[in-house]
N, C-alpha and C positions, 0 to 999 in steps of 0.2 A: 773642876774644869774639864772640858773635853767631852768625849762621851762614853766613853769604858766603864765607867759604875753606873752607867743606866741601865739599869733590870728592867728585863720581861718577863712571865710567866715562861717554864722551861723548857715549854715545848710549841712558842709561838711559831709559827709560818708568816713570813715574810713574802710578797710577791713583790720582784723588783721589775718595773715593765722597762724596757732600751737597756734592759740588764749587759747585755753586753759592747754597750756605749762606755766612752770615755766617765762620765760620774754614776752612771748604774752600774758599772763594775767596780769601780771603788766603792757603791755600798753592799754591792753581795760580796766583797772581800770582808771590808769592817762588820759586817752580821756573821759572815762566816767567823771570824778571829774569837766573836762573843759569842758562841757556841748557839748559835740560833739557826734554823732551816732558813733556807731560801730557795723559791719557785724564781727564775730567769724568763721574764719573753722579753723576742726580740725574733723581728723579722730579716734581721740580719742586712739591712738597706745600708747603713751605716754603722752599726756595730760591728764588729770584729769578731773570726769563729776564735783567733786565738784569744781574744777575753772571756770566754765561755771555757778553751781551752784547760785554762787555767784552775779551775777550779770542780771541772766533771767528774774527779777522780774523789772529791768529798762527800760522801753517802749524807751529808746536810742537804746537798745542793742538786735542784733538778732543771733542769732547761726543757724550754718548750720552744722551736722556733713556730711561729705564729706571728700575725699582721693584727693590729689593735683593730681596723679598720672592719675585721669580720668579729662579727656581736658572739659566735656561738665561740669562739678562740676564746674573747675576753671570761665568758662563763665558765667556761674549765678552768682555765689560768684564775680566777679568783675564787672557785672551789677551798673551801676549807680554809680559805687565809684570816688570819688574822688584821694584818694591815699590807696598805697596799701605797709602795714608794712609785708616784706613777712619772717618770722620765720619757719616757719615750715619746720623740716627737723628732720632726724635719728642723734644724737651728739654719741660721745663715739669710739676714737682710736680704742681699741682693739677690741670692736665690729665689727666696719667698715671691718675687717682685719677678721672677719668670714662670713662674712655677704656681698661681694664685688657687687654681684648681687643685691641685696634687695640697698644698698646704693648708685648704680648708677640711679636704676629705680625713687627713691623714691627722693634723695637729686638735683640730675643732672636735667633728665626726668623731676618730679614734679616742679623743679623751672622755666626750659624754656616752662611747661604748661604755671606755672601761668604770666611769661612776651607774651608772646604772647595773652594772655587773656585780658592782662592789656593793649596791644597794642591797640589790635579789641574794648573795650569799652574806651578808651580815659582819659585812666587812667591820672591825671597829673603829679604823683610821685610812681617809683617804687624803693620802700627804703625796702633793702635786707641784710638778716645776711648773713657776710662771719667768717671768725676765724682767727685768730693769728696762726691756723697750718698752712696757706696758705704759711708761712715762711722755714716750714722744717728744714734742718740742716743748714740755714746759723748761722752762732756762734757770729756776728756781733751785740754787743749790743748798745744803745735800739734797735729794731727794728724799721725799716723805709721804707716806704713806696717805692717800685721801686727797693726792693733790696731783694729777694728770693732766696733759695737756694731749693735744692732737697725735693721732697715732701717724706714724713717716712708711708702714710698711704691711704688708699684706701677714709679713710674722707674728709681728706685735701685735696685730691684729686679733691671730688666733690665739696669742696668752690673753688676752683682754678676753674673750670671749671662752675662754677655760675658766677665768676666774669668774664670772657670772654664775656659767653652769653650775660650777661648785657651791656656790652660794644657794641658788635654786637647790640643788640637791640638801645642803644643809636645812634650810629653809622648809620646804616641804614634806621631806623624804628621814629628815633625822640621820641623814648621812655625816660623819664628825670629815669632815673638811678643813686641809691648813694649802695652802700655797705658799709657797718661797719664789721671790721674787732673786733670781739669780743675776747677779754682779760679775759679769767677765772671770769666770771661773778659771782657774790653771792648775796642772800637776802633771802627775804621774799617766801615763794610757791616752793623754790628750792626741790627738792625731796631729802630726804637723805637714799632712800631704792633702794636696787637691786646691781648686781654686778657692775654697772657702775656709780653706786648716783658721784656727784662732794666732794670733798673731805672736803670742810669746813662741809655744814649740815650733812656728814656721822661724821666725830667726832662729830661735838658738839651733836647727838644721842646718839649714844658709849657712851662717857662719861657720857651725863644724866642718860644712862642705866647702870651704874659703867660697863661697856665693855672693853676692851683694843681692841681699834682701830689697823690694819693693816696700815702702810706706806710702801709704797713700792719704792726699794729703802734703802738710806738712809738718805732720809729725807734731802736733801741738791741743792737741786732744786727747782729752784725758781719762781717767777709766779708776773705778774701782776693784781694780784687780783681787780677786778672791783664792787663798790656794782650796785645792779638796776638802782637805781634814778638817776646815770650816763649815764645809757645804754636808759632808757626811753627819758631824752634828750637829746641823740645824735640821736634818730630815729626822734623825733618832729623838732628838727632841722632841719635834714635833708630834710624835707619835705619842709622848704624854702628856702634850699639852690637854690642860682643863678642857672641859665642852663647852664653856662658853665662851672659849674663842675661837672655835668653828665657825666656818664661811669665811674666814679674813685671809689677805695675804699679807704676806711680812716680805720686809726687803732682806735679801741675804747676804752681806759683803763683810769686809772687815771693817770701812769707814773710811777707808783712806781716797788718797786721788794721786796717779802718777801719770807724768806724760809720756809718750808711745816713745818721742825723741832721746828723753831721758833713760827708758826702759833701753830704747836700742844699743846707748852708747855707755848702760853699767853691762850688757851685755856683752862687746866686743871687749871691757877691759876688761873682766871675768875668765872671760875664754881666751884672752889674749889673742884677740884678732884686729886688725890694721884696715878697716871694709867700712866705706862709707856706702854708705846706702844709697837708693836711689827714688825720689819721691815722684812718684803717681797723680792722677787725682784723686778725689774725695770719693768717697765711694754711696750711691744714691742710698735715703733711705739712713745714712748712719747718724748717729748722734754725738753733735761735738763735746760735751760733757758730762762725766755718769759719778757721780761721787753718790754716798748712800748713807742717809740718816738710820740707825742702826734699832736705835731706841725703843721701838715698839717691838721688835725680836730678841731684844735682850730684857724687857718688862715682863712679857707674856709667855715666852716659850723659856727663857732662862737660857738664852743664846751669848755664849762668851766666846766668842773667835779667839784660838789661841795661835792662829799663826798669821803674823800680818805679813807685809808684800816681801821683804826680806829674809826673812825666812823662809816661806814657799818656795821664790825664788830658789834660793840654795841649794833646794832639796830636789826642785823640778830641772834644774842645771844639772845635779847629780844624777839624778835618773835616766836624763834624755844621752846623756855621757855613754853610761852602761847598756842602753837600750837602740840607739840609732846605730846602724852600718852608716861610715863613711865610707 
């Protein structure tokens, strides 16, 4: 179970690209834990210098700040790698949807930099975030792989069209290509600040700060909430999976489905807070139901999610406890 007895050869190089984002720093921690190098880029747009922080002091680990967006950054930064965990990208629907310029050059452009990058140094594995918006408005639940509907956002967009490229590079190029299609990720380093924070760590701040948290919406839309240590071993995974399932993406979640309503009010009795919320509208672009058929990531890559939404929970309540100033 899990991913700690997956072996690499002993002196693999790892490049993690948004290395110092909320889930690219959780994977150059769990590389670092499993005695493996790790190269960091990260143009630091969104990333955090104290997630980089963290870890400069291990003679495993090297950082490069750099932007995916320049072609001769990607070439260095995938010098001598082995495999390459590619994260780094702009997240956030309604952003994307102000921002349509800025999100092609950066999420589109910077990902087919860094696969061609990864081609030219011989890369052995290019393991790439896709989303769960890649799905749009089909209404078909869980969702399943092969089965899409209209895309709601200029984001989604650019996962839809990373996963192509990838394919094309599999396809012509013999580049080993996996995608994970991410499910409302949550843990540990999540950001709960700014208009766009993800909505578990934006409450459980709120509430620490007696706030009344916005929903937007009514709270009745549901989510397949994923903690980290799922998403970490489906990227390690992926890195052994066979080559003939290259070019595919897989859905990455735990399988479950919880409502934001629900989530908010095991939250306030957790924390023991007394804070009714205040609801919004909907927000343009979002998707009212994300539940995730699991099964071709648990066939193919040997994907077993060992922490489902209660769990995570727990651990991400305990974190954010130790870690947020009230």
């Amino acid at each position: 179970m899990g991913y700690k007895n997956i072996q690499f050869p002993k002196n693999s190089l790892f490049l993690v690209t948004g290395g110092a984002g909320f889930i690219g720093s959780n994977l150059c921690e769990a590389l670092l834990n499993l005695g493996y190098r790790v190269r960091c880029l990260d143009d630091l747009s969104t990333g955090k210098q104290e997630n980089v922080d963290l870890f400069i002091d291990n003679p495993n680990y090297t950082f490069i700040q750099g932007d995916i967006k320049d072609f001769d950054t990607c070439m260095s930064a995938c010098k001598d790698v082995d495999y390459v965990l590619h994260q780094a990208a702009w997240g956030s629907v309604p952003r994307s949807i102000e921002m349509p310029l800025f999100y092609s050059a950066n999420n589109i452009q910077g990902t087919l930099n860094m696969l061609e990058a990864a081609r030219q140094n011989n890369v052995k594995k290019f393991v790439y975030a896709s989303s769960s918006s890649v799905y749009g408005d089909e209404e078909h639940l869980p969702k399943t792989e092969g089965v899409e509907g209209n895309l709601l956002s200029p984001y989604a967009l650019t996962k839809r069209c990373d996963e192509e490229w990838a394919k094309q590079y599999t396809k012509h190029y013999g580049l080993e290509t996996i995608g994970l299609r991410y499910f409302n990720v949550f843990g540990r380093r999540q950001d709960p600040n700014g208009a766009y924070a993800a909505v578990i760590p934006k409450f459980i701040k709120l509430l620490l700060n007696n706030e009344r948290p916005t929903i937007n919406g009514d709270g009745k839309q549901s989510r397949d909430f994923t903690y980290i240590e799922n998403v970490v071993e489906a990227n390690l995974k992926a890195c052994i999976a066979p080559n003939n399932v290259s070019g595919q993406a897989f859905n990455i979640a735990y399988g479950g489905r919880e409502y934001l309503i629900d989530i908010y009010y095991v939250l306030t009795k957790v924390l023991q807070k007394n804070i009714e919320p205040i609801f919004g509208p909907d927000r343009p672009g979002d998707i009212k139901h994300s539940n995730a058929d699991i099964s071709k990531a648990k066939k193919y890559l040997g994907y077993e999610p060992e922490y489902d939404f209660t769990r995570g929970l727990g651990e991400a309540i305990e974190w954010y406890k130790e870690n947020l100033c009230e």
